[in-house]
C-alpha positions in Angstrom: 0.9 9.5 8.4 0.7 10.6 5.1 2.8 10.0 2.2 6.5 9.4 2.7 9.9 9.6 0.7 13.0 7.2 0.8 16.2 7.4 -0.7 19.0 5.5 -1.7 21.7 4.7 -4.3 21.8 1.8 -6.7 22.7 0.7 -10.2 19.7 1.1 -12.5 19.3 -2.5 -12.5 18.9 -3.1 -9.2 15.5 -1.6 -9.0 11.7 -1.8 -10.4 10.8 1.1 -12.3 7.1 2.3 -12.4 5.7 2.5 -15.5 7.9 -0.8 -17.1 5.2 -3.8 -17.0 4.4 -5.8 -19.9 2.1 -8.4 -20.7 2.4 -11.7 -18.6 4.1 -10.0 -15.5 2.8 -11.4 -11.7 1.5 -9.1 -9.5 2.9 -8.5 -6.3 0.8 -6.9 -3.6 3.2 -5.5 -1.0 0.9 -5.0 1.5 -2.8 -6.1 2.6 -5.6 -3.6 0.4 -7.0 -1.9 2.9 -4.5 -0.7 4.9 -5.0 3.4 4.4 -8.3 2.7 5.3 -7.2 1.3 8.8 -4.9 4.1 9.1 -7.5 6.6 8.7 -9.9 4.8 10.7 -7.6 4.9 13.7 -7.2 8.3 13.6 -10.9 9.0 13.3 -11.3 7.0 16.9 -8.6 8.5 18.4 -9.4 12.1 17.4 -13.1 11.6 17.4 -14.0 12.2 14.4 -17.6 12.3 14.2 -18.2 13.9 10.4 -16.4 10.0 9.7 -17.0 8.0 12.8 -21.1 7.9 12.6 -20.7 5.8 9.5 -17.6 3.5 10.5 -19.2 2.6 13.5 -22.5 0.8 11.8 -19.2 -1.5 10.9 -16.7 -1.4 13.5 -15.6 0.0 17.2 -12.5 1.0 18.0 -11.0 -2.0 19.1 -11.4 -3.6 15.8 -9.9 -0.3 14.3 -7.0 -0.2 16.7 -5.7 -4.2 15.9 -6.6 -3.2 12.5 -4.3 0.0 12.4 -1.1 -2.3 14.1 -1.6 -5.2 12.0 -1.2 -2.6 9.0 1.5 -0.9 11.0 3.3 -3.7 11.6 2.7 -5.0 7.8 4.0 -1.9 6.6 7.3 -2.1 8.6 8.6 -5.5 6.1 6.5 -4.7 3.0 9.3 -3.9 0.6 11.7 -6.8 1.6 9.0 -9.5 0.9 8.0 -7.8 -2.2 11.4 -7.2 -3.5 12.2 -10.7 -3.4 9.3 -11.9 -5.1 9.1 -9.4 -7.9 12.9 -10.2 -8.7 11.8 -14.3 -7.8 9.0 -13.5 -10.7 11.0 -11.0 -12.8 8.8 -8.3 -12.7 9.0 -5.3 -14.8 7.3 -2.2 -13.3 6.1 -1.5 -9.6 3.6 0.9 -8.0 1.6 1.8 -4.9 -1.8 1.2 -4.7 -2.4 4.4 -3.0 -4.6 7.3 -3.8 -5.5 6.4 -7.8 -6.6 3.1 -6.6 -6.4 -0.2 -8.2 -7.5 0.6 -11.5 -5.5 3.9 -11.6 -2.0 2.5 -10.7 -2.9 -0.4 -13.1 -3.4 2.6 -15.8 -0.2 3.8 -14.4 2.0 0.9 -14.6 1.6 0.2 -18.3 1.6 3.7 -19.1 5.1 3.8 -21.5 
């Protein structure tokens, strides 16, 4: 489960665009920070992973990692409803992931005009 595309078709102001923020807008985090990493960390049980695993488990087991990976699941399945309606609630101007670039990097990409 990497990645993923979704389409659909709207009116230009129906939607957030990426790189729109300005000064004073909320921040909206659409899902828990962290959840990638309980993705991962799933997968890394489950395929037995060891160049990953010998680390993770000084921290974890795979129980933890498997209630971790459905509570992010199962975060991931109503993410953008909740955050739609409280970025339009706070009138927000730009949007982004917090995916590969990290905090600081979709930060860096949302004011980015």
């Amino acid at each position: 489960m990497i990645g993923g595309v979704a389409n659909v078709v709207c009116n230009e102001d129906e939607y957030i665009k990426v790189n729109q923020a300005v000064a004073g807008d909320k921040i909206v985090l659409t899902k828990p920070i962290g959840t990638q990493v309980a993705v991962n960390l799933n997968e890394w049980f489950i395929e037995k992973n060891a160049k990953y695993l010998d680390k993770a488990l000084e921290f974890t087991n795979a129980d933890a990692a498997r209630d971790a990976y459905y509570l992010a699941t199962e975060s991931m399945g109503t993410l953008n409803m909740n955050a739609s309606g409280l970025m339009n609630k706070h009138k927000c101007h730009g949007a982004t992931d917090i995916t590969g670039f990290g905090i600081k990097g979709h930060a860096d990409n949302l004011v980015q005009v």
